[in-house]
PDB file as gemmi writes it, atoms N, CA and C in Angstrom:
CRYST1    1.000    1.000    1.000  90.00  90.00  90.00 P 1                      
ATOM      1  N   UNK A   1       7.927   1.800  -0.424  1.00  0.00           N  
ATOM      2  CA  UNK A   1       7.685   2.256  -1.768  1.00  0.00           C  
ATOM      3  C   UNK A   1       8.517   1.428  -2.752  1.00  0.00           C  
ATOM      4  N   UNK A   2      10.017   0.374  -2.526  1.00  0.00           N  
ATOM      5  CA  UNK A   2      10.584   0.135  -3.318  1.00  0.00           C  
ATOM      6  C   UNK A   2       9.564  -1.129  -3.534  1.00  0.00           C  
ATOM      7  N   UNK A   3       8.986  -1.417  -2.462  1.00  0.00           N  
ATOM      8  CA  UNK A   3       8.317  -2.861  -2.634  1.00  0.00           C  
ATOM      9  C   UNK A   3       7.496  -2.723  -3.713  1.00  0.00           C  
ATOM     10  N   UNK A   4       6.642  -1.552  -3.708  1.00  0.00           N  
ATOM     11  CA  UNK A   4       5.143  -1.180  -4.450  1.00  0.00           C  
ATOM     12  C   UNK A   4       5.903  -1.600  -5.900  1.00  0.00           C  
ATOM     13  N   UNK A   5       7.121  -1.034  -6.497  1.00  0.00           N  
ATOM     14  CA  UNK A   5       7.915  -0.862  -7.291  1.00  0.00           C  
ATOM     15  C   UNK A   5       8.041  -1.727  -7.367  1.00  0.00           C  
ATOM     16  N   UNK A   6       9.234  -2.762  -7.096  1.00  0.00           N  
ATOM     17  CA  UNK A   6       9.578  -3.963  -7.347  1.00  0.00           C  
ATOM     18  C   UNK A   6       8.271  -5.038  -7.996  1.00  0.00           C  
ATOM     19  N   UNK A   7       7.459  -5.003  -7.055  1.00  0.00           N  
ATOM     20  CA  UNK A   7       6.267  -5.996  -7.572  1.00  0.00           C  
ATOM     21  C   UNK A   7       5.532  -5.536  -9.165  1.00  0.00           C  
ATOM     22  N   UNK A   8       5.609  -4.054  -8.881  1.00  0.00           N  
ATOM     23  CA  UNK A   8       4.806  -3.451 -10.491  1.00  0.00           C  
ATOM     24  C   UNK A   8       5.837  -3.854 -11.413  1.00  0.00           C  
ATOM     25  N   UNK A   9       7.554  -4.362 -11.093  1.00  0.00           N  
ATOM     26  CA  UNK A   9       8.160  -4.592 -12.247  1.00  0.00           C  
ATOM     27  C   UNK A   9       7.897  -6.155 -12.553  1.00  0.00           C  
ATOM     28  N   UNK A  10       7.581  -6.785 -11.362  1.00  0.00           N  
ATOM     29  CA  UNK A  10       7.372  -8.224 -11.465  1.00  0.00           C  
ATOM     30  C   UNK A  10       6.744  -8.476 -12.352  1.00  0.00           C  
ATOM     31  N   UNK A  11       5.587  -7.931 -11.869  1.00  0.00           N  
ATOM     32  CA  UNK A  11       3.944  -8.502 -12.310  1.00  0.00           C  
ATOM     33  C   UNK A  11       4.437  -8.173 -14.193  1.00  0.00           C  
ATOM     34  N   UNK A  12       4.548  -7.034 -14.554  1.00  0.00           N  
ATOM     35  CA  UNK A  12       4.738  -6.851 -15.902  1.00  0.00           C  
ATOM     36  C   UNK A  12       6.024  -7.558 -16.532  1.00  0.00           C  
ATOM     37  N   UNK A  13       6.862  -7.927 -15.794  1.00  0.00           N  
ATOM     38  CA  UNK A  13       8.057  -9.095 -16.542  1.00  0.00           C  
ATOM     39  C   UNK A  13       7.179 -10.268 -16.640  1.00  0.00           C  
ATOM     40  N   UNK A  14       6.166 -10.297 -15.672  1.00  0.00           N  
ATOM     41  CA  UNK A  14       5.683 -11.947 -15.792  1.00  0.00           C  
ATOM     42  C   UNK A  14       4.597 -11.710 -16.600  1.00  0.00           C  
ATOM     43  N   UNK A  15       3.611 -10.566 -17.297  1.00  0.00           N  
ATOM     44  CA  UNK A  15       2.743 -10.223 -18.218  1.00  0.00           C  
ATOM     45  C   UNK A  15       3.578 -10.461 -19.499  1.00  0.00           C  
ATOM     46  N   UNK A  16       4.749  -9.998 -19.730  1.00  0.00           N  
ATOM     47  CA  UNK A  16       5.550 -10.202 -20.989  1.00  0.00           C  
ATOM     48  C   UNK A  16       5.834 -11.137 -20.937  1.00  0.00           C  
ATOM     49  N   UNK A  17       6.880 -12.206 -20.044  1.00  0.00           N  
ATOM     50  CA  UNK A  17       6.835 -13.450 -20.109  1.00  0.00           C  
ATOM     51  C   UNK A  17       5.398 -14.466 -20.782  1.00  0.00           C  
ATOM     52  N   UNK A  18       4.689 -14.291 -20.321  1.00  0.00           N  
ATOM     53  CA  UNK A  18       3.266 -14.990 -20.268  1.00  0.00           C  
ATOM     54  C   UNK A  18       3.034 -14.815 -21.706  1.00  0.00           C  
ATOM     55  N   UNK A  19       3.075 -13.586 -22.700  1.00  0.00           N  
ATOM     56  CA  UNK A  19       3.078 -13.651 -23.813  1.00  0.00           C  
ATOM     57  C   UNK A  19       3.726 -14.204 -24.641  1.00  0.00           C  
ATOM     58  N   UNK A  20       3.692 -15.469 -24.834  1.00  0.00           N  
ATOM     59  CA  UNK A  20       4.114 -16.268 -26.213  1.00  0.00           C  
ATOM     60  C   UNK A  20       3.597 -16.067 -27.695  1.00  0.00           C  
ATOM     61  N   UNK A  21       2.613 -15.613 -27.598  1.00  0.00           N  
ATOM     62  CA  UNK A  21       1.889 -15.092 -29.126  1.00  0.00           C  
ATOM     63  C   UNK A  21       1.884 -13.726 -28.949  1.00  0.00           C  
ATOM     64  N   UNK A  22       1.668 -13.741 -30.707  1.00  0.00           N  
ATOM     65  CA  UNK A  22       1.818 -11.930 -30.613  1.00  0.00           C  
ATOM     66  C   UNK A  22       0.275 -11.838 -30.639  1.00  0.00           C  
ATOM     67  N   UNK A  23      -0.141 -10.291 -29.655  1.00  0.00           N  
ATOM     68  CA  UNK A  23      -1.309 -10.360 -29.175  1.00  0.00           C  
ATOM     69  C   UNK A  23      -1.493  -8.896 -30.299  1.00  0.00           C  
ATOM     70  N   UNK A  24      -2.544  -8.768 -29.923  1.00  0.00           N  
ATOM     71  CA  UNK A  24      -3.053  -7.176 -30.664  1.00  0.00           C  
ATOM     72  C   UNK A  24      -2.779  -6.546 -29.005  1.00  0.00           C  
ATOM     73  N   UNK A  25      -2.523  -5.027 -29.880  1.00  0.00           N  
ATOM     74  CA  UNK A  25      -2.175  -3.967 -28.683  1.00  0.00           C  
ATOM     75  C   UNK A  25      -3.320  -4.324 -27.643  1.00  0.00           C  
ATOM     76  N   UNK A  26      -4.256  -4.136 -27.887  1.00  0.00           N  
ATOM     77  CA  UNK A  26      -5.080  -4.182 -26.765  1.00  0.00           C  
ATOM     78  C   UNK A  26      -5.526  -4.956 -26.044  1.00  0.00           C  
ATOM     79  N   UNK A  27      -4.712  -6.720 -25.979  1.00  0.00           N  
ATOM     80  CA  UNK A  27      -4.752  -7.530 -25.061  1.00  0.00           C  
ATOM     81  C   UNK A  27      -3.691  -7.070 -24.466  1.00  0.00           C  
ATOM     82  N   UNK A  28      -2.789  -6.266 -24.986  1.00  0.00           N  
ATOM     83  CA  UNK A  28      -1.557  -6.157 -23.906  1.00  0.00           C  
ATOM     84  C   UNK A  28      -1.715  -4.882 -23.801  1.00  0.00           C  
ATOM     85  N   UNK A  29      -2.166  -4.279 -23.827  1.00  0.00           N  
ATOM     86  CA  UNK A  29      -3.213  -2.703 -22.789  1.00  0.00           C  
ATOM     87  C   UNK A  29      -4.152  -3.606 -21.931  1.00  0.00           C  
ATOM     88  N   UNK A  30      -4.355  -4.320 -21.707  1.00  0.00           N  
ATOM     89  CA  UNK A  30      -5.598  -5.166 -21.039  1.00  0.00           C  
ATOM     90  C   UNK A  30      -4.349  -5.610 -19.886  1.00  0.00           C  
ATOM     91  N   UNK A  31      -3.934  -6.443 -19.977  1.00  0.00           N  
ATOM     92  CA  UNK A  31      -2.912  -6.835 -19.534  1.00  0.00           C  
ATOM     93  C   UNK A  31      -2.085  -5.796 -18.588  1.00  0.00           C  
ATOM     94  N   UNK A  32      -1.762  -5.001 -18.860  1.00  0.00           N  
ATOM     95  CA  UNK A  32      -1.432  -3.656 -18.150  1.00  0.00           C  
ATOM     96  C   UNK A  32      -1.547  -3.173 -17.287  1.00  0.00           C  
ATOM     97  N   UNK A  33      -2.964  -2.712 -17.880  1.00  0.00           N  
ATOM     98  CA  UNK A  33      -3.938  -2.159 -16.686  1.00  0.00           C  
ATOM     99  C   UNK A  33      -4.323  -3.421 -15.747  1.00  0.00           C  
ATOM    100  N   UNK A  34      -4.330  -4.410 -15.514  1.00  0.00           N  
ATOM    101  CA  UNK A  34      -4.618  -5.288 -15.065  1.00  0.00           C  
ATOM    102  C   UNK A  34      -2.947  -5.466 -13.729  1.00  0.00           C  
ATOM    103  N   UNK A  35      -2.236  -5.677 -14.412  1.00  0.00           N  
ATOM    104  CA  UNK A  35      -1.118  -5.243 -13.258  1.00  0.00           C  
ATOM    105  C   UNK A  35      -0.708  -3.946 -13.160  1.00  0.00           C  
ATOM    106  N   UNK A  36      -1.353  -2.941 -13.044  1.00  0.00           N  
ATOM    107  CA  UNK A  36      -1.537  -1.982 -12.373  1.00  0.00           C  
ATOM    108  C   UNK A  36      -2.597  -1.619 -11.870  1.00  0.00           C  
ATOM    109  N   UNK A  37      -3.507  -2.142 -11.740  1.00  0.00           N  
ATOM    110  CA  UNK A  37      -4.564  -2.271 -10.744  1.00  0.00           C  
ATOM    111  C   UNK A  37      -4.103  -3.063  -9.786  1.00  0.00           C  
ATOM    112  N   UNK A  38      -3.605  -4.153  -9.572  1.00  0.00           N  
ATOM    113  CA  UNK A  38      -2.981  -4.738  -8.640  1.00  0.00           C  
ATOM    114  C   UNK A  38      -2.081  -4.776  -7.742  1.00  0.00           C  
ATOM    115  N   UNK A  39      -1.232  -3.369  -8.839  1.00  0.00           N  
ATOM    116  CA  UNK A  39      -0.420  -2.746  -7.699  1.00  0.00           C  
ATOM    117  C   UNK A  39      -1.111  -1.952  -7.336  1.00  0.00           C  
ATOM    118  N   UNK A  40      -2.135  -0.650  -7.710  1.00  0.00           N  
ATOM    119  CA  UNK A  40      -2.971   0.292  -7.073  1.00  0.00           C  
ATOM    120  C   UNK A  40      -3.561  -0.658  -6.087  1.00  0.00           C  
ATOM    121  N   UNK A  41      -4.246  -1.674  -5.753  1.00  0.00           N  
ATOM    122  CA  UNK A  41      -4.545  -2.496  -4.361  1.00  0.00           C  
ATOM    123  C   UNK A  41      -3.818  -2.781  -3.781  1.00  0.00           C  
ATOM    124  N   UNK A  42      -2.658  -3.238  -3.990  1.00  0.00           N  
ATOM    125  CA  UNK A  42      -1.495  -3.459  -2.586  1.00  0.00           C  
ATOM    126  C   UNK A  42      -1.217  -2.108  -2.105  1.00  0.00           C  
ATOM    127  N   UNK A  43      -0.982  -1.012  -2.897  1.00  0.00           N  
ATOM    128  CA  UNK A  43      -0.712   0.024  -2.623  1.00  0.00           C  
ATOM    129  C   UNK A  43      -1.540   0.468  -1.493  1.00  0.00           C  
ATOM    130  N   UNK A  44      -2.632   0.882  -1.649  1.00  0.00           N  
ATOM    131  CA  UNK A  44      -4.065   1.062  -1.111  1.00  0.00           C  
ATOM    132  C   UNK A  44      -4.236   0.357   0.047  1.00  0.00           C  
ATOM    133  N   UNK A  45      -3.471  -1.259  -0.093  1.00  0.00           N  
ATOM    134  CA  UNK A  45      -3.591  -1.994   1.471  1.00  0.00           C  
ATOM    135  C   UNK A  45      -2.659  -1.178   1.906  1.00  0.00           C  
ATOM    136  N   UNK A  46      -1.481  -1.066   1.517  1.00  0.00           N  
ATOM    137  CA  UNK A  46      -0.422  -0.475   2.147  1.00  0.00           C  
ATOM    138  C   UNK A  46      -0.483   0.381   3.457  1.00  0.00           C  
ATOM    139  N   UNK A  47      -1.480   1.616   2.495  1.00  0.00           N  
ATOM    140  CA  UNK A  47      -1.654   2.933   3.076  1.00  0.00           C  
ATOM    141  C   UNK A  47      -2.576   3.014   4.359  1.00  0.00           C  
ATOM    142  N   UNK A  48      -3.691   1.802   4.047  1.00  0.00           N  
ATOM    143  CA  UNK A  48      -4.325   2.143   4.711  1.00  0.00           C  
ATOM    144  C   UNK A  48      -4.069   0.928   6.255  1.00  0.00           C  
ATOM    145  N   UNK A  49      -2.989   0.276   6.298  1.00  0.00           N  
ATOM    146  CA  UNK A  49      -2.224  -0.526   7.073  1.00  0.00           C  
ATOM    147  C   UNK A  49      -1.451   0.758   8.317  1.00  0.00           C  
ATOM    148  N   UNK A  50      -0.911   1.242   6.783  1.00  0.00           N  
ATOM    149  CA  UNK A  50      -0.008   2.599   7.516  1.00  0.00           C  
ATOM    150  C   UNK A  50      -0.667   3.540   8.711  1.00  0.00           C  
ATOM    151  N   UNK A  51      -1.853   3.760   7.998  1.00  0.00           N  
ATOM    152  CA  UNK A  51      -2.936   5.064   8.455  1.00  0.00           C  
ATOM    153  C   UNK A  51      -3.196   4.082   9.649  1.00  0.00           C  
ATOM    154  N   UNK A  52      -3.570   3.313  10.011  1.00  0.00           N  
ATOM    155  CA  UNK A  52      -4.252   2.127  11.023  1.00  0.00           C  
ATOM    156  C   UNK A  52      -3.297   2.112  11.856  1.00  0.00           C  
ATOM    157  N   UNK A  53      -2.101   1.997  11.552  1.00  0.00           N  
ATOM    158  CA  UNK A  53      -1.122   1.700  12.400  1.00  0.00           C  
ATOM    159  C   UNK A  53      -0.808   3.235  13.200  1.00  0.00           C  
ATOM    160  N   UNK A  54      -0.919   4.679  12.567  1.00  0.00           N  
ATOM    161  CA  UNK A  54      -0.610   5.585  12.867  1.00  0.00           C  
ATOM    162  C   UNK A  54      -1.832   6.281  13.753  1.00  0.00           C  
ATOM    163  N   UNK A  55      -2.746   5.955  13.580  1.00  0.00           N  
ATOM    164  CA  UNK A  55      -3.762   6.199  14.111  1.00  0.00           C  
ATOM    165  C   UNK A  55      -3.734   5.284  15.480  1.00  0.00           C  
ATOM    166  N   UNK A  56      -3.459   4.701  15.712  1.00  0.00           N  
ATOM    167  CA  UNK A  56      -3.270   3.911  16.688  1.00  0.00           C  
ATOM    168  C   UNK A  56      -2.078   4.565  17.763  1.00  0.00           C  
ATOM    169  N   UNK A  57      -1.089   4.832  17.352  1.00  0.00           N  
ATOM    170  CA  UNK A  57       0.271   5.459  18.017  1.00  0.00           C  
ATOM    171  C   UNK A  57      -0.355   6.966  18.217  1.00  0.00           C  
ATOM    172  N   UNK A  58      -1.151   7.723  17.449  1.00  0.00           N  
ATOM    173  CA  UNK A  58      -1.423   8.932  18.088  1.00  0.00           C  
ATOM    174  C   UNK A  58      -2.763   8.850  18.876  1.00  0.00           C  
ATOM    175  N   UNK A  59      -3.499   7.703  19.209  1.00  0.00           N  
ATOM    176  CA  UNK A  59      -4.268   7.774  20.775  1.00  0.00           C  
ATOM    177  C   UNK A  59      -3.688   7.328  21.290  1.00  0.00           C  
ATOM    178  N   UNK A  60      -2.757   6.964  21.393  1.00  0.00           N  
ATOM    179  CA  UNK A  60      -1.447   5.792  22.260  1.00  0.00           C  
ATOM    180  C   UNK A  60      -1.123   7.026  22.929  1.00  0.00           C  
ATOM    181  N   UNK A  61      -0.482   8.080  22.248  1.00  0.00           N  
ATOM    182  CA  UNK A  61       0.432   9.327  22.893  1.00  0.00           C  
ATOM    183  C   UNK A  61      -0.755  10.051  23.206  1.00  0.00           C  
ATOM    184  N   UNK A  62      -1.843  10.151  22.372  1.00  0.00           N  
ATOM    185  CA  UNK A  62      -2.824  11.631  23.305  1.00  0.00           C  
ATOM    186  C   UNK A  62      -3.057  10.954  24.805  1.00  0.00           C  
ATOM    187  N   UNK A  63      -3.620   9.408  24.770  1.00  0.00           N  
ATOM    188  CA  UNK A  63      -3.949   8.808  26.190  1.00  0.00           C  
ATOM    189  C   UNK A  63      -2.820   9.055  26.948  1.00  0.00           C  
ATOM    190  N   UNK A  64      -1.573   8.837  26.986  1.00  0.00           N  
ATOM    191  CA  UNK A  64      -0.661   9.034  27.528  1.00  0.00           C  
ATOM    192  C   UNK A  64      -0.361  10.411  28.343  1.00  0.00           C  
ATOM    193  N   UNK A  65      -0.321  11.126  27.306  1.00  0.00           N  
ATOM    194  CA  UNK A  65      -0.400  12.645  28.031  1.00  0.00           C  
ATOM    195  C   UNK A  65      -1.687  13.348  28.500  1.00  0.00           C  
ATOM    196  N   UNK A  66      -2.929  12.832  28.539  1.00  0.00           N  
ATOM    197  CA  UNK A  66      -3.742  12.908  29.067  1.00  0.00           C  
ATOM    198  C   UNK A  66      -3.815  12.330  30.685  1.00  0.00           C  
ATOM    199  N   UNK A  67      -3.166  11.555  30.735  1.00  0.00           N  
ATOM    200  CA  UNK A  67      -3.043  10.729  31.979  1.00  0.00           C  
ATOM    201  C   UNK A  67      -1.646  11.447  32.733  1.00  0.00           C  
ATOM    202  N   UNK A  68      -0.790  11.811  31.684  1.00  0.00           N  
ATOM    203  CA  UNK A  68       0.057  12.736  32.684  1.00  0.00           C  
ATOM    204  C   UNK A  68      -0.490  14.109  33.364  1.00  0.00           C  
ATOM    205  N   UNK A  69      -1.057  14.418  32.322  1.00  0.00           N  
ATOM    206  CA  UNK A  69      -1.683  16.115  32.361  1.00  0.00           C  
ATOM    207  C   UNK A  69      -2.722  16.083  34.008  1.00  0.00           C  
ATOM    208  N   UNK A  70      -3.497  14.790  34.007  1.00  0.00           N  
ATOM    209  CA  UNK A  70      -4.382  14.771  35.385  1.00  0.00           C  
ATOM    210  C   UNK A  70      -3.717  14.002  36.170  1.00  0.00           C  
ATOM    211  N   UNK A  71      -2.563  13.809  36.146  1.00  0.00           N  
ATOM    212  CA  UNK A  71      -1.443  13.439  37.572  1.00  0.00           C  
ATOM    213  C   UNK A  71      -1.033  14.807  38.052  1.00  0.00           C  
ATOM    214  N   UNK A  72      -0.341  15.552  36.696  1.00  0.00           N  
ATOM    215  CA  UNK A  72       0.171  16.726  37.277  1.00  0.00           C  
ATOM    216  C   UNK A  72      -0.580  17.570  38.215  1.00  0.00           C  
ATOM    217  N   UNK A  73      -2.150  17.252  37.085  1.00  0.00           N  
ATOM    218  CA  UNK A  73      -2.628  18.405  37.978  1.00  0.00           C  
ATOM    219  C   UNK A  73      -3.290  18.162  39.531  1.00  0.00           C  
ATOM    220  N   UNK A  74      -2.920  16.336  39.674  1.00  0.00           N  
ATOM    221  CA  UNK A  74      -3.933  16.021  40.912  1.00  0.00           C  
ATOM    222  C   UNK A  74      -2.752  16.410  41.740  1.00  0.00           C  
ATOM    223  N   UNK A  75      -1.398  16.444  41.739  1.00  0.00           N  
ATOM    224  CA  UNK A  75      -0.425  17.155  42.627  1.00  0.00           C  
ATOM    225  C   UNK A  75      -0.504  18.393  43.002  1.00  0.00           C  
TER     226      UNK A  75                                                      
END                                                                             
């Protein structure tokens, strides 16, 4: 989460940087939303990296104890 953070401060130091002229509000509302949509997509990869990865570790453990459960019971 500090990452998600860090980059949303990036992206908008480097949106203000990038502004050398004075813009009307609403190129820099444009601008904005534009790096924050970009963090809402990394974000979004993030999660769904996370979910992939977690989903993975819980058939990891159901297979696991499934395979114990019909040892035990073939004893």
């Amino acid at each position: 989460m500090k990452k998600i953070a860090f980059m949303f401060v990036a992206v908008a130091a480097m949106a203000f940087a990038a502004c050398t002229e004075n813009k009307p509000a609403e190129a820099a509302a444009d601008a904005a939303t534009e790096a924050v949509e970009e963090v809402v997509d990394s974000a979004a990869a993030a999660v769904e990296e996370v979910a992939d990865s977690a989903a993975a570790a819980v058939e990891e453990v159901a297979d696991s104890a499934a395979a114990a459960v019909e040892e035990a019971v073939a004893e």
